[in-house]
LUMVO-919431 format. One record per residue (C-alpha): residue number from 1; residue in one letter; x, y, z. Coordinates in nm, 3 decimals, padded with zeros to 5 digits, m for minus. Layout:
<guvexs>
   seq   type        px        py        pz
   NUM      A         X         Y         Z
...
</guvexs>
This chain:
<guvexs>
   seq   type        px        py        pz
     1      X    12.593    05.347    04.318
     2      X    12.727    04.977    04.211
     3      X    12.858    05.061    03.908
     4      X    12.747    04.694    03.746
     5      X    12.410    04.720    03.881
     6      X    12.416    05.034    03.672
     7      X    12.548    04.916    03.354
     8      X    12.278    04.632    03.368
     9      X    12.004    04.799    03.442
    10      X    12.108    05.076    03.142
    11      X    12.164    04.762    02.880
    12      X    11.854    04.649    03.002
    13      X    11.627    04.922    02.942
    14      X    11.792    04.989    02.600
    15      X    11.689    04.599    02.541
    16      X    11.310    04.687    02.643
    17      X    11.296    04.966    02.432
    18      X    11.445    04.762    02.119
    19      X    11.251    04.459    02.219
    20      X    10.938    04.554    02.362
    21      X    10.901    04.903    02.249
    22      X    11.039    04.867    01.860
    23      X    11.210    05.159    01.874
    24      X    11.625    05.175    01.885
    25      X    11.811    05.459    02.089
    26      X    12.149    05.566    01.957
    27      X    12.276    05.644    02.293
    28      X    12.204    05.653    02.683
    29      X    12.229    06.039    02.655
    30      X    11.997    06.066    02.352
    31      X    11.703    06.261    02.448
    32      X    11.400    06.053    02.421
    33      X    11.161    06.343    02.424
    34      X    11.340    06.593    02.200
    35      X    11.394    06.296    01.951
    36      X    11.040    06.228    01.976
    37      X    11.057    05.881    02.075
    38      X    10.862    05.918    02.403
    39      X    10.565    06.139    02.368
    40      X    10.268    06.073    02.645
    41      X    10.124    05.752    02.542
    42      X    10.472    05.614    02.494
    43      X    10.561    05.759    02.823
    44      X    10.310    05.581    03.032
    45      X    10.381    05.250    02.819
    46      X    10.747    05.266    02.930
    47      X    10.652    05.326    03.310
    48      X    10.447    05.010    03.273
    49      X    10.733    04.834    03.173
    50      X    10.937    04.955    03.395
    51      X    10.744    04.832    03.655
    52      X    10.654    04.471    03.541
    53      X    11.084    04.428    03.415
    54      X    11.225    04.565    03.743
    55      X    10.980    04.474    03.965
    56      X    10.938    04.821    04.120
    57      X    10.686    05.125    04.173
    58      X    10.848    05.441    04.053
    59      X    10.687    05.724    04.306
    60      X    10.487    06.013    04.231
    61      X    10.766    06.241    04.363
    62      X    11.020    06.136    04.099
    63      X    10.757    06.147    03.796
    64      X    10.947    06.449    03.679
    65      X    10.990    06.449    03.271
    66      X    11.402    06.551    03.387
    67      X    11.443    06.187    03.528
    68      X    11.307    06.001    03.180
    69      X    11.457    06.278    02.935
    70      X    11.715    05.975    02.828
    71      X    11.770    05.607    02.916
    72      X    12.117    05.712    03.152
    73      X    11.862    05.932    03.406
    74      X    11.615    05.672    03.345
    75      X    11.870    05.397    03.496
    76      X    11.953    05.584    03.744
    77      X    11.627    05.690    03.900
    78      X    11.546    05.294    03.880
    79      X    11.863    05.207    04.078
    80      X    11.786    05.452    04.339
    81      X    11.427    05.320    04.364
    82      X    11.550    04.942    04.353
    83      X    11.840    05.073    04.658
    84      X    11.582    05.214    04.851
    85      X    11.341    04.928    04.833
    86      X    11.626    04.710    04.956
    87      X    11.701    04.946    05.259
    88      X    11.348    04.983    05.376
    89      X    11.341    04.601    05.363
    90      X    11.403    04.422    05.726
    91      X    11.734    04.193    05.707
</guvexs>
């Protein structure tokens, strides 16, 4: 993992969820479910954003509530998806 391409993808979620979502997270490791911030309505609205900001399709197999429990294992599962969009990609 490209530790930039991590940092910027993190900074830019918390910037959708201030921006687009209204709602401010204290942290990266703040729990977005215990907190109540994401309950299921919010939940799908953030995959839709996720999609249309990153320009990726997050697959069924990783729509496990452990992988969007906070915005650090949210960045990550969108850097793996982004990494393995690239490497299925012909050069």
């Amino acid at each position: 993992m490209v530790n930039g391409d991590y940092q910027g993808i993190e900074g830019r979620l918390l910037a959708l969820f201030a921006e687009v979502m209204h709602v401010d997270i204290p942290s990266a490791q703040t729990d977005l479910f215990d907190t109540g911030i994401l309950d299921s309505q919010k939940f799908v609205e953030l995959l839709l954003h996720i999609e249309q900001n990153f320009h990726t399709h997050i697959d069924l197999a990783n729509f496990e509530i452990e992988n969007f429990r906070c915005v650090e294992k949210i960045a990550t599962l969108i850097l793996r998806q982004l990494e393995s969009s690239k490497a299925m990609q012909p050069s």
